[in-house]
C-alpha positions in Angstrom: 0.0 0.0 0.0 1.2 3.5 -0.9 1.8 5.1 2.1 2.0 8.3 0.9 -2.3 7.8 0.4 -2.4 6.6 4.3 -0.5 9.7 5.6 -2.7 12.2 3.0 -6.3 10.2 4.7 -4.6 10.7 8.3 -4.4 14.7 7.5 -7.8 15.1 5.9 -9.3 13.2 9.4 -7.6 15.9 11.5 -9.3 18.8 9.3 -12.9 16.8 9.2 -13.0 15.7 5.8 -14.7 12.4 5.3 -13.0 9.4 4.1 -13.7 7.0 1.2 -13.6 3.2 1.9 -10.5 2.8 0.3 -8.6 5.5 2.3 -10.3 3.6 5.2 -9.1 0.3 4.0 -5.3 1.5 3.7 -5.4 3.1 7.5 -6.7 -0.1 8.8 -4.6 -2.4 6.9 -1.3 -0.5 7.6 -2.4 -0.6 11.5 -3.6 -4.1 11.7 0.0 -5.0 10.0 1.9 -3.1 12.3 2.9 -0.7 9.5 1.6 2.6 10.6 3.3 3.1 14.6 2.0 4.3 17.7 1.9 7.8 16.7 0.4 7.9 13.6 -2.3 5.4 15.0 -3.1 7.4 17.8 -3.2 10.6 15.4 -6.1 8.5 13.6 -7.9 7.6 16.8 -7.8 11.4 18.2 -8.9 12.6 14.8 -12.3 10.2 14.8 -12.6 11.5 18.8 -12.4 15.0 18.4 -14.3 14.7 14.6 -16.2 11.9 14.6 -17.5 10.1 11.4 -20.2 10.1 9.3 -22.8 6.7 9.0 -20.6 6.0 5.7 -17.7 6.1 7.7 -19.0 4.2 10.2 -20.0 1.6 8.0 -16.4 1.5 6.0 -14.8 1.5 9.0 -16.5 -1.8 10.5 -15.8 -3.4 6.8 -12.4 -2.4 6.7 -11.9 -3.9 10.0 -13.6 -7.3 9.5 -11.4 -7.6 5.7 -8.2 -7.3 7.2 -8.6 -9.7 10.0 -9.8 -13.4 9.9 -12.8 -14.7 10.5 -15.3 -17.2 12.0 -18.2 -19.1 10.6 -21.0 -21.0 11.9 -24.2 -22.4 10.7 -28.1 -20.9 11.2 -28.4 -18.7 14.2 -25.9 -17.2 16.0 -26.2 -15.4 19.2 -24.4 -12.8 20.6 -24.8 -10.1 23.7 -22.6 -7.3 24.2 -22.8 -4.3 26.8 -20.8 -0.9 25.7 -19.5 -0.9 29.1 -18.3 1.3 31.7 -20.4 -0.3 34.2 -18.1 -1.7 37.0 -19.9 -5.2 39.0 -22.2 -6.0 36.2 -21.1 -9.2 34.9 -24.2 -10.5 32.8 -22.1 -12.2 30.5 -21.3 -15.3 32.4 -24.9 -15.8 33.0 -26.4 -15.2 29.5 -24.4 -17.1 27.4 -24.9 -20.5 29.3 -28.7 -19.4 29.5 -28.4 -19.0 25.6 -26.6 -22.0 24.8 -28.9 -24.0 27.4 -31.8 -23.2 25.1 -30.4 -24.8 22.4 -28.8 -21.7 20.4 -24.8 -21.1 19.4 -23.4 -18.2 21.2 -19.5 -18.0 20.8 -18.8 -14.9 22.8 -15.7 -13.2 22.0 -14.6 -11.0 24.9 -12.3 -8.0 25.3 -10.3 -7.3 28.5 -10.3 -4.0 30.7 -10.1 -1.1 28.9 -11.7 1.9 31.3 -13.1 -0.7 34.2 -11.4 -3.1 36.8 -12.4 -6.0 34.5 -13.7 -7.0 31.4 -15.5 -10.1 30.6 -12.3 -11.8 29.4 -10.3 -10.9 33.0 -13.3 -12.5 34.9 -13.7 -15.5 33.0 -10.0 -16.5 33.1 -10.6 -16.7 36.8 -12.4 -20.2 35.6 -10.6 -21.0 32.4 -8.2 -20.2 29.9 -10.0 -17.9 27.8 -6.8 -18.2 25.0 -7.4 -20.3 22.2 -6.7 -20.8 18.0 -9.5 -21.3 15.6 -9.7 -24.9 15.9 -10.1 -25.2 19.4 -12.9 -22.7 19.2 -14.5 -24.1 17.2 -14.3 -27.4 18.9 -15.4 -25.6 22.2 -18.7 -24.5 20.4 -19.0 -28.0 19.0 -19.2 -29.4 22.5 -21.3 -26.5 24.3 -22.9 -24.4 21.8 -20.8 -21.8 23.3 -17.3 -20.5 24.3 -16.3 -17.4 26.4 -13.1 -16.3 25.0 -10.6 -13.5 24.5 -11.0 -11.7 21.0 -7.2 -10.7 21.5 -6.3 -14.1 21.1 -7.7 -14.6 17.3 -6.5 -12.4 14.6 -10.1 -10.9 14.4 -10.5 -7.3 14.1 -6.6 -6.6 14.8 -6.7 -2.7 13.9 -9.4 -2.3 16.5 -7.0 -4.2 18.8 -4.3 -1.2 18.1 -6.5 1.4 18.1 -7.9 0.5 21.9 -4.0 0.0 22.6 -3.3 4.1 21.8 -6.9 5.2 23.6 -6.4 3.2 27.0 -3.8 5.5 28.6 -6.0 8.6 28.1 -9.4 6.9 28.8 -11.1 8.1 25.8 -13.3 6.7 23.2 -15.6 8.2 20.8 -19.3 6.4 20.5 -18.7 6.3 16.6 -15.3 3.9 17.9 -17.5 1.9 20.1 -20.0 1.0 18.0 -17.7 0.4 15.1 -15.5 -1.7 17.7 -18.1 -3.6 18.9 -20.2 -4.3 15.2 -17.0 -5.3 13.6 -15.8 -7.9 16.0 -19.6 -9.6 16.6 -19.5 -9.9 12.5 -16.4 -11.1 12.8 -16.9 -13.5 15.0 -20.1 -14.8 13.1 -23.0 -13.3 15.0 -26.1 -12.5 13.0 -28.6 -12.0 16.4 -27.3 -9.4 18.9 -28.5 -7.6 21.5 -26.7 -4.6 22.8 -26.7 -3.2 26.5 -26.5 -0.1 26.3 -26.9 1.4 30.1 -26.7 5.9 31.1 -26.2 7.5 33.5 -24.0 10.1 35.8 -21.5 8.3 36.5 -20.8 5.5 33.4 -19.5 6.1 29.8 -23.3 7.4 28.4 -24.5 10.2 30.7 -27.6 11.2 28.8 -30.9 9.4 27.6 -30.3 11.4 24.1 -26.5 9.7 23.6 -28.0 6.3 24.1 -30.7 7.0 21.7 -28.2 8.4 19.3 -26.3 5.3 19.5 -29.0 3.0 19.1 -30.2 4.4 15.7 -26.6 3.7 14.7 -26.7 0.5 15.6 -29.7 -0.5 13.9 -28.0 1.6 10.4 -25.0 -0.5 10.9 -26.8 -4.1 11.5 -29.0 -3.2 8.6 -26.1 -2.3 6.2 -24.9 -5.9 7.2 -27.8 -8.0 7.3 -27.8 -9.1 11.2 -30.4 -8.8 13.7 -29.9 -6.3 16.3 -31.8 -5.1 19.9 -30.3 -2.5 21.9 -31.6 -2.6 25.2 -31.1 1.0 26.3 -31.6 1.4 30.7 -31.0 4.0 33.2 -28.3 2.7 35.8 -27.0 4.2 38.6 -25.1 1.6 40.4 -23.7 -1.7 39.8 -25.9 -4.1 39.0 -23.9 -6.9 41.3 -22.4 -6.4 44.6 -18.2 -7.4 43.7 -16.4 -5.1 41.7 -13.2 -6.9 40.4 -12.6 -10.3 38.3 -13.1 -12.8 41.2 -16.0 -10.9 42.8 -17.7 -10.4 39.7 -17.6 -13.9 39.1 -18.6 -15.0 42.5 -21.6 -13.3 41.8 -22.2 -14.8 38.7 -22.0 -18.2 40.1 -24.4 -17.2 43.2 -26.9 -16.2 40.7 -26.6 -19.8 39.0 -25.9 -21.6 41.9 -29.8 -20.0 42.8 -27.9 -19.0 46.5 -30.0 -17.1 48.8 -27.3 -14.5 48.8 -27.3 -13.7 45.5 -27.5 -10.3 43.6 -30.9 -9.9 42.0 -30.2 -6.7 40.3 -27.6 -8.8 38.0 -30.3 -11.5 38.4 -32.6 -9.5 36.7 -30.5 -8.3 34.1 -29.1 -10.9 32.8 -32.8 -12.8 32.1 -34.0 -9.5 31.2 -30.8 -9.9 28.3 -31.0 -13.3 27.8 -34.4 -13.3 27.2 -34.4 -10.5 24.7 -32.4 -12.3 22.7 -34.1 -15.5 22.9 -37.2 -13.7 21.4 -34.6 -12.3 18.6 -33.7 -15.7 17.9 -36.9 -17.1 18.1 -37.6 -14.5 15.0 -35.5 -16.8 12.8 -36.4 -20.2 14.2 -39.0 -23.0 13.1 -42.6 -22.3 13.7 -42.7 -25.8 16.1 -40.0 -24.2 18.3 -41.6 -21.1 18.2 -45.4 -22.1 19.1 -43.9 -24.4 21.8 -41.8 -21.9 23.7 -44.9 -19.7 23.3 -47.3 -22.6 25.2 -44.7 -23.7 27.2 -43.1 -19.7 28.6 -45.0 -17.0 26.6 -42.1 -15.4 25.7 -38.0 -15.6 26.2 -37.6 -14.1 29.3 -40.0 -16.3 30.8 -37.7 -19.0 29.3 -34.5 -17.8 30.7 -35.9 -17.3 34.2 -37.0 -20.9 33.6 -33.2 -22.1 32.4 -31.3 -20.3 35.2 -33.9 -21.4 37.9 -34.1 -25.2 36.8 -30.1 -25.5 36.9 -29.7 -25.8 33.6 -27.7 -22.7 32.9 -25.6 -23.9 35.6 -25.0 -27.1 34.2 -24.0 -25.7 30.8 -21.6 -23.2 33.0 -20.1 -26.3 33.8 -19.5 -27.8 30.6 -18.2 -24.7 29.4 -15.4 -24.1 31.6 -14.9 -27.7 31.4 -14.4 -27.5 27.6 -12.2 -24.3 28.2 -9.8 -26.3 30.2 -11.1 -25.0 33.8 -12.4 -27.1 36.8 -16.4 -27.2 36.3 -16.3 -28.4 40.0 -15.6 -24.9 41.0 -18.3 -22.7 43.2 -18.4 -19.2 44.3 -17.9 -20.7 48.0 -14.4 -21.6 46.8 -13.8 -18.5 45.4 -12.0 -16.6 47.6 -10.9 -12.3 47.5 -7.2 -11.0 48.2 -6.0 -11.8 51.7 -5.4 -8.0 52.4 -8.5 -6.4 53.4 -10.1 -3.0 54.9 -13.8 -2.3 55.7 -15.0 0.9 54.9 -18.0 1.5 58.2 -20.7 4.4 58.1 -19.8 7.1 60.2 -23.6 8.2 60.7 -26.9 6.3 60.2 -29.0 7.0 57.1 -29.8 6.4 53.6 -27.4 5.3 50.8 -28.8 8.0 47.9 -26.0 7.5 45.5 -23.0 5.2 44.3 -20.0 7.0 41.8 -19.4 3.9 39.5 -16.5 5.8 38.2 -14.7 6.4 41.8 -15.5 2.6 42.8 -13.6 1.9 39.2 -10.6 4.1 40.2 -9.9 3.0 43.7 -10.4 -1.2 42.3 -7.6 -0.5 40.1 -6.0 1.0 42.8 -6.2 -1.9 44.8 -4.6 -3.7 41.4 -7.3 -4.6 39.6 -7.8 -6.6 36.5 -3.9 -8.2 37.1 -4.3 -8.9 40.8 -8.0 -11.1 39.6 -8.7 -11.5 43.6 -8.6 -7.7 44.5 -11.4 -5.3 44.5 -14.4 -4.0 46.2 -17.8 -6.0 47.8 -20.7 -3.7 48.2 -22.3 -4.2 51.2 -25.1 -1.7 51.0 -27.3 -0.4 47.4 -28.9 2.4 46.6 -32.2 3.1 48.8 -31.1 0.5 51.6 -30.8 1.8 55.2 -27.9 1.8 56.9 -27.3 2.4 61.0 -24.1 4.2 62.6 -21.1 2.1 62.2 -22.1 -0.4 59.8 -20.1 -1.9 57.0 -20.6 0.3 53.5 -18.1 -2.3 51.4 -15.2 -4.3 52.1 -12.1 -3.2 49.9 -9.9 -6.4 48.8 -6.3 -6.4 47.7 -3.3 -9.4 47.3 -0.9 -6.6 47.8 -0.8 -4.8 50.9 1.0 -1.7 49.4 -1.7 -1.8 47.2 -4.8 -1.6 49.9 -3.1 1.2 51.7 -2.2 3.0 48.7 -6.5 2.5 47.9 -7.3 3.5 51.8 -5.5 6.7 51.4 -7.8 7.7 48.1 -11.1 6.9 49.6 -11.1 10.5 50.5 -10.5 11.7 47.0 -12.4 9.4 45.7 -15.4 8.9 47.6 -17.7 5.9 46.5 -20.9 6.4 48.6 -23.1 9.1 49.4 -25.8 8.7 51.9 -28.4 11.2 53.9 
């Protein structure tokens, strides 16, 4: 490739001129080739931040980013979920796929890992597996259980999105247009044709405002219908994390409390995640057989009455199992067993009232602080939600760490960084 064209489509970005698909192309081959560097790359990403792109863009973009990676294929319907993020202790992921795959449908989730958070899906579920694998073994994974829950790093799928999130982490930004583009290109990749986006707002996560989220859902639906998939974005108002741990292992522990059906568990990701899963059952069910269709509809009315069904009958559990059995983990494994960083400090109420709000983006700040994603058994438990009472000197949330230079170093920011607010 000429690089002379790649440099010339690089300086139009920067002034706001729009981009053909084969200036695209050329940026996005020279990065996913390691041709361009650092600096030119993150010149491309700031350009599409400060500029954005237009829905042509968009669209060349995602099909620029699909051509020069590889690819994966798989027969009739294939499922997918995806949240945009930002949203620290809201693992739905390890409960809807194995809901999905339970009911019969492929979902091969490919996963990213941290970018702005103190995990991604990828850094929790490596707590159970390996989430590393080639082609083949993929595809042998998703032979076995209808499902996998793997690191998209690990494939060559989408590799100039991989570069391009490599130049935005240190200065925590990226656009919606990079988002959506990130997150359409590597589903498409990865053979999804059903999807359902989460896509939560609020004050304190990556969406602030009801009008952004609508925004990004009509560009969604432009994008899905350019490439022929079936999309629902599920756009909600959330003000605090949907679980109660914040941090790989906690996460996960309350994932497997939800399919373990404990007592304990955290119904707010309960909810969620059936609310997801069975969104995108009913998707699904769009492009099924009319005998599946007219049975799930005697049998549950509708998908989320079908999920609630698969997660409460233990079947979602049981295909938890086989996944992280297939994955090389040990599907013997329980959230009892899991266990948080030995280093610990419990954060008391210094009066008695009511918790009015939780800063998502503080509790993400002082997790990695207390060396979250590398350290997976640091974090944060929540003791208390939103609109729960609390007396004088009761516990507000436990902070977690394997290093002890690491929990004093998160003890002395709690000031700065305050995570509850209560009256």
């Amino acid at each position: 490739m000429d690089e002379s064209i790649v440099l010339e489509a690089i300086r139009r970005k920067l002034v706001g001129k729009t981009l053909s698909y084969k200036e695209i192309y050329a940026i996005m081959d020279e990065i996913a080739r390691h041709r361009l560097g650092q600096i030119l790359t993150t010149y491309f990403a700031a350009s599409g931040y400060s500029k954005g792109f237009s829905n042509e863009e968009m669209y060349s973009l995602t099909k620029a980013m699909i051509a020069t990676g590889d690819k994966l294929q798989f027969r009739g319907i294939v499922a997918d979920k995806h949240s945009i993020g930002g949203v620290p202790g809201t693992r739905t992921t390890l409960l809807v796929v194995p809901i999905v795959a339970a009911a019969g449908f492929i979902i091969p989730k490919s996963s990213s890992r941290a970018i702005t958070t103190p995990g991604g899906t990828a850094d929790d579920m490596e707590v159970l597996s390996p989430v590393t694998f080639s082609k083949k073994q993929i595809y042998k994974i998703v032979e076995e259980t209808n499902a996998c829950i793997v690191w998209g790093g690990s494939v060559d799928i989408a590799p100039a999105d991989d570069e391009l999130i490599k130049v935005e982490a240190p200065l925590l930004f990226e656009s919606f247009d990079k988002i959506l583009v990130s997150i359409m290109a590597k589903k498409i990749a990865f053979g999804s044709n059903h999807i359902v986006i989460d896509l939560p707002y609020g004050e304190y996560i990556k969406v602030h405002r009801l009008s952004d989220a609508e925004t990004l859902k009509r560009k969604f639906h432009l994008l899905a219908e350019r490439f022929k998939v079936k999309i629902h974005v599920h756009i909600h108002k959330t003000d605090e994390p949907a679980g109660r741990g914040i941090g790989p292992l906690l996460e996960v522990r309350d994932a497997l409390k939800v399919l373990e059906q404990k007592k304990e568990r955290p119904l707010d990701l309960e909810k969620l995640a059936i609310q997801l899963a069975g969104i995108l059952l009913d998707l699904c069910l769009e492009s099924s057989d009319n005998i599946l269709k007219k049975r799930i509809v005697k049998e549950f009315e509708n998908g989320e009455k079908w999920a609630k069904y698969i997660l409460e009958s233990g079947s979602a559990l049981k295909k938890m199992r086989q996944i992280i059995k297939a994955q090389g983990g040990d599907p013997q494994i329980t959230s009892e067993k899991l266990k948080p960083g030995r280093f610990s400090y419990e954060v008391m109420t210094k009066q008695a009232g009511k918790i009015s709000r939780i800063n998502s983006k503080n509790a993400t700040i002082i997790a990695k602080i207390l060396g979250t994603p590398k350290q997976k058994k640091s974090g944060i438990y929540l003791h208390r939600k939103i609109n729960e009472h609390v007396g004088s000197k009761e516990p507000l949330y436990t902070l977690y760490s394997e290093s002890e230079y690491n929990l004093k170093e998160a003890k002395e920011s709690l000031n700065n960084f305050p995570v509850f607010f209560y009256d």
